[in-house]
N, C-alpha and C positions, 0 to 999 in steps of 0.2 A: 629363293622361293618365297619367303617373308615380302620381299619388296616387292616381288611380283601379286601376291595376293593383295597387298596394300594398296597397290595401282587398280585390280580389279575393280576392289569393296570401293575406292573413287570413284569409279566410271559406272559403279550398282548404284550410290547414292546420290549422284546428278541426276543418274533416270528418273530416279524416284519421284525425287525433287520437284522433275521438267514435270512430269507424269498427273502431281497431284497437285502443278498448277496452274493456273490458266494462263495459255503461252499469247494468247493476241494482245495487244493493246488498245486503248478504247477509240482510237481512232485508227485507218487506213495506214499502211505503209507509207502510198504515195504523196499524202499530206503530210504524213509528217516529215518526209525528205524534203516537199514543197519551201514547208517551214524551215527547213535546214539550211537552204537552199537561200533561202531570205536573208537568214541572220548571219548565217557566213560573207554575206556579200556586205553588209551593215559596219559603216564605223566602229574599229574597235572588236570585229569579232572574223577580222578576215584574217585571212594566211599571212603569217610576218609581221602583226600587231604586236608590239612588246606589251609585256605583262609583268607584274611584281614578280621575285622570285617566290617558290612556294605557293604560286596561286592556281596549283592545276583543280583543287578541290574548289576553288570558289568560281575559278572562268564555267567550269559545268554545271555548277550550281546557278550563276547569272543565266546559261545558255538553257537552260532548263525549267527557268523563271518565263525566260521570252518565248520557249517552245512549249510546255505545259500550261505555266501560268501557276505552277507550283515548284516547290525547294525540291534538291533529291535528300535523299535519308540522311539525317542530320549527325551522326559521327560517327567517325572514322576508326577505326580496330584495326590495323593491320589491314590485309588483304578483304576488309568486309566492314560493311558498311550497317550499324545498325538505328533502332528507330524508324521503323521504315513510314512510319507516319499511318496516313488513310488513301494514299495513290501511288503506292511503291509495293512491289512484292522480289524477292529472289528468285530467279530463274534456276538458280545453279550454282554452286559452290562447287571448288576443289581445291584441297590442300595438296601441299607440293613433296616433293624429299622423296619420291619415291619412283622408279624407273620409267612405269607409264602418266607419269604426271604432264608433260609434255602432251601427248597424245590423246591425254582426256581433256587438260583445256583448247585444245584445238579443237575437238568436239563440240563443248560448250560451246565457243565462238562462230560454231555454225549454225548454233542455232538461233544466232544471235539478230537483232531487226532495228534498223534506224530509231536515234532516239533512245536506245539500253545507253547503261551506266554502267563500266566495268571497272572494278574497284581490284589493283592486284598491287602485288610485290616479286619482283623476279632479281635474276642477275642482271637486268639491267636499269633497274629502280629502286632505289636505295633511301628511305627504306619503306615507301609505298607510294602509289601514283593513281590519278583517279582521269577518266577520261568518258568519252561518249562516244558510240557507236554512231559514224556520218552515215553509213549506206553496208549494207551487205548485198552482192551478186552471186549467186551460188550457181547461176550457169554461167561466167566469168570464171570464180572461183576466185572470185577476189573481194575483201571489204578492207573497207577507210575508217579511220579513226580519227579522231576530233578531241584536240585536248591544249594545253597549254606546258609547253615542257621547254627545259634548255639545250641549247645546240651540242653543249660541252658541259663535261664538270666544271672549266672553269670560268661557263660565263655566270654571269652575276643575276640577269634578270632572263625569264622565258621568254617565249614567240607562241603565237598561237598558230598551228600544225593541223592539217590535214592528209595525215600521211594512210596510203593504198598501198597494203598487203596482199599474197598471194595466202589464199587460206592454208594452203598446204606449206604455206612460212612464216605463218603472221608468229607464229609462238619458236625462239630459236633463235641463234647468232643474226641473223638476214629482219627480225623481226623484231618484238618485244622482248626477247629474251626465253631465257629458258627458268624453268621453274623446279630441276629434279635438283637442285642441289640442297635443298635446305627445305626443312617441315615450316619454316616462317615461312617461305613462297605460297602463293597459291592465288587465286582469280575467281569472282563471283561476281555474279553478273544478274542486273538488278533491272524491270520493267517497269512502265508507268502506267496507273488506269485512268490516267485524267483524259480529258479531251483537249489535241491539239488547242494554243490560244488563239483566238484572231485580234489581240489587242497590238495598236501600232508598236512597230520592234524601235528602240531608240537606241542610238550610237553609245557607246562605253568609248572613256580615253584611251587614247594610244600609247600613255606610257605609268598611269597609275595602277590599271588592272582591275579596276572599280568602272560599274556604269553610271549612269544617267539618270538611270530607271529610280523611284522613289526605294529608301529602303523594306527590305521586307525583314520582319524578324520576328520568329515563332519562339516560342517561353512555355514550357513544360516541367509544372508543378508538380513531383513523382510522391509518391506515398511516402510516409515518415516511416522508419524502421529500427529495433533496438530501443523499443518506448519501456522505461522503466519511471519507477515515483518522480525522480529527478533528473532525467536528459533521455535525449531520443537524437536518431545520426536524420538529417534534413536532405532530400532530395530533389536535384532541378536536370532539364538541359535545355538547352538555347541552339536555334540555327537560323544564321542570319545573312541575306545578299545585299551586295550593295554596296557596303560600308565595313569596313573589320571595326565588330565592337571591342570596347576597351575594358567594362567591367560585369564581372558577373558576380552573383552573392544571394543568401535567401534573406526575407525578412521576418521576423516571429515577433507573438505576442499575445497578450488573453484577450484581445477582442480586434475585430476586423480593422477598428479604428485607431490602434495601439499600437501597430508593427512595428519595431525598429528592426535595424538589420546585426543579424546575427552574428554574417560572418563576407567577407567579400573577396575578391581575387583580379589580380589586373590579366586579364586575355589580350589575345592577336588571333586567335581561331576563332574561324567562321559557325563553327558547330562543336559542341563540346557537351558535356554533363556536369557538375557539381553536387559536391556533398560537404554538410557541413555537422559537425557531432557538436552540440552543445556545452559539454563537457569538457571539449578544448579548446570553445570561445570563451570558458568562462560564463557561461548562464545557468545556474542552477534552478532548477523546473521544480515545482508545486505537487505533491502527489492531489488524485483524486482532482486534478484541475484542467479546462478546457484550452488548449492554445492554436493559433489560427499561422501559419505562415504560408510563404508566396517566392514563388522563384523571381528573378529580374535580369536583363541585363541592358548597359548603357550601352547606345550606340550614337555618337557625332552629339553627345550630350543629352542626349534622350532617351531616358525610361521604358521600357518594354515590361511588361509584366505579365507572367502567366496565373492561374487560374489560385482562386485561395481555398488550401487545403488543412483540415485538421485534425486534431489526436486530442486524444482524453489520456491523462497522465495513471497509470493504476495506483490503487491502492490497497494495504496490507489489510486484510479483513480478521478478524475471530469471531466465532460466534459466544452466543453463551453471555449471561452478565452474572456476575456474585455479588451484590453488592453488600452479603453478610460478611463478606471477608475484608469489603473495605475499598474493593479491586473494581475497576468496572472496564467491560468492553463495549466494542460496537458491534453490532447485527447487521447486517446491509442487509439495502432491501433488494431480495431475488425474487424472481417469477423461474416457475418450470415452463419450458420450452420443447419441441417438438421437432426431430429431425425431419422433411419433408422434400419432396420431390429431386433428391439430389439422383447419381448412377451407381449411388452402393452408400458412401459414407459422406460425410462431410468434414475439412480438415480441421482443424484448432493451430491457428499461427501467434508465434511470438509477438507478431506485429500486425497492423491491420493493414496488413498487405498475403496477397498471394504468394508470395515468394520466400516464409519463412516458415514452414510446417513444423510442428512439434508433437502432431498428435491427430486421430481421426476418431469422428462420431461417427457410427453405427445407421441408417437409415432407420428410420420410424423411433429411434431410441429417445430416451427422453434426458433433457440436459436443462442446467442450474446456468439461469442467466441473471448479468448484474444488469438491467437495465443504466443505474447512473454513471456505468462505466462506457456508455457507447459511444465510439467514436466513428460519426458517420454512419456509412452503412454496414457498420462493424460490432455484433454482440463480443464483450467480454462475459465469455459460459466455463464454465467448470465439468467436465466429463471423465469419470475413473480415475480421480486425484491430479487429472491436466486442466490447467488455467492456462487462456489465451482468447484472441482474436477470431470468433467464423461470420461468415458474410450472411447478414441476416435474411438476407432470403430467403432461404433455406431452415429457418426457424417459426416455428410457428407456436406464441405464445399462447399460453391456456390460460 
């Protein structure tokens, strides 16, 4: 009874999913088969092209360059792909292990349209595979799949595949496998809003697995988190076609002009994240000091760089000075602030990111900001004995 509700509350939470998102793509079905239709026929991306081993996440990634004119979501989780970027959205998700797991991702794959990105792990992908949706016919009752995979365990490099399923098999012994045996299985299935590309399609090699195409490579500088007097943990990810880059790493420093790098790491993945905590490169941080860093990664000896982001290091405050006793403190200088237009409160984060709450202001309340502490568009305020991070928008200073 348990498995079976299990299977339900999956096939409740696709609907939902499909429900609350928008299912078309920004261009026509028949274009984008058009387009499909092109680049399969293209050096390098037809049926029986040899390809690197491991490259089903980058041949969809190249084929999604030449068919969008954009990357698809830049890393890989298991059966789901996150980062979805500004022209990717999730269609559907479903986790596996449970009786009707089978049954709802065949579901999902119906409702599936030339051009989707289906990101799974089953019993027959070990231990995840990424492919693209060539054509779905639902009065056939049949769709193809598009991807780069091996004939065997034991061969050594892929082929790129164009293989047609019967929808009533595609998921199963006869198909991609089955998905009830294990809660790590499961299928999500991803759409694009860009507009088909019309840019000429260029051949990729026959047997490196790499194109032609110039490289593309996107560099995303994520918010610093765990900011204390002296270190803060540094965030990036990178996704890259084309080319497998070799090194990823952030760079930090007290001025835009100053960066060295913090911390590095040698890659083979096309799309990945990085973090780097200061504390175990060895950089001990300034309280009450401004520092700028930047994600990077090399590729074929070239620098890619995403965007320069910063943090204000806090500081230990007291109030009050005696100096009849000898003793003296600091005051910092605070402004009262005004909670404003938030939908009830607004949070107080450890960090000046959204993603680390410690605490909520009150709408209309009124709260103690450090101005010299701001980092970005982030007040450090003080509310009912909680010190942290709110998004100054939401403050309006008196």
């Amino acid at each position: 009874m348990k498995k079976k509700l299990l299977g339900m509350f999956s096939v409740i939470c696709m609907m939902v999913c499909m429900m609350g998102s928008t299912v078309f793509a920004a261009s026509d079905i028949t274009t984008i088969e058009s387009r499909l239709a092109q680049i399969s026929s293209s050096s390098g991306y037809t049926v029986g092209s040899s390809k690197a081993s491991n490259y089903c996440y980058g041949f969809v990634n190249d084929v999604s360059k030449l068919l969008f004119g954009v990357s698809i979501p830049s890393s890989v989780s298991g059966y789901k792909l996150t980062y979805m970027g500004d022209y990717w959205y999730q269609v559907g998700s479903i986790r596996g292990g449970s009786s009707d797991a089978d049954s709802s991702i065949r579901q999902l794959l119906e409702s599936a349209q030339a051009g989707d990105v289906i990101q799974f792990r089953s019993s027959y992908t070990n231990p995840k595979h990424t492919a693209m949706i060539y054509s779905v016919d639902t009065a056939a009752g049949t769709i193809k799949i598009y991807d780069s995979a091996r004939k065997s365990e034991s061969d050594s490099s892929q082929q790129v595949r164009i293989k047609e399923y019967s929808l009533n098999s595609v998921v199963g012994k006869s198909g991609i496998g089955s998905f009830t045996g294990s809660t790590s299985y499961g299928l999500s299935l991803y759409r694009c809003t860009h507009d088909v590309s019309t840019s000429a399609i260029s051949s990729a090699s026959s047997n490196t697995g790499t194109t032609s195409v110039p490289v593309s490579a996107s560099v995303t500088t994520v918010s610093a988190e765990s900011i204390s007097e002296t270190g803060a943990t540094l965030y990036g990810s990178w996704s890259v076609s084309g080319t497998r880059p070799s090194e990823c790493g952030i760079l930090l420093g007290t001025s835009t002009d100053s960066m060295t790098k913090l911390g590095s790491d040698t890659i083979r993945n096309y799309s990945g994240s990085m973090w780097y905590s200061t504390s175990k490169y060895g950089r001990t941080l300034q309280a009450g000091t401004s520092y700028y860093y930047q994600a990077y990664v090399v590729v074929s000896g070239q620098t890619y760089k995403g965007e320069i982001k910063s943090f204000v290091t806090p500081v230990s405050f007291s109030t009050g000075s005696n100096t009849s006793s000898g003793s003296t403190s600091t005051v910092s200088n605070t402004r009262t602030g005004v909670v404003r237009n938030t939908a009830g409160y607004l949070a107080i984060n450890s960090s000046p990111s959204s993603r680390s709450r410690i605490g909520v202001i009150p709408e209309g309340a009124s709260v103690t900001v450090y101005p010299d502490k701001q980092s970005g568009n982030w007040y450090w305020v003080e509310y009912n004995g909680v010190s942290g991070y709110s998004y100054s928008k939401y403050i309006t200073l008196q």
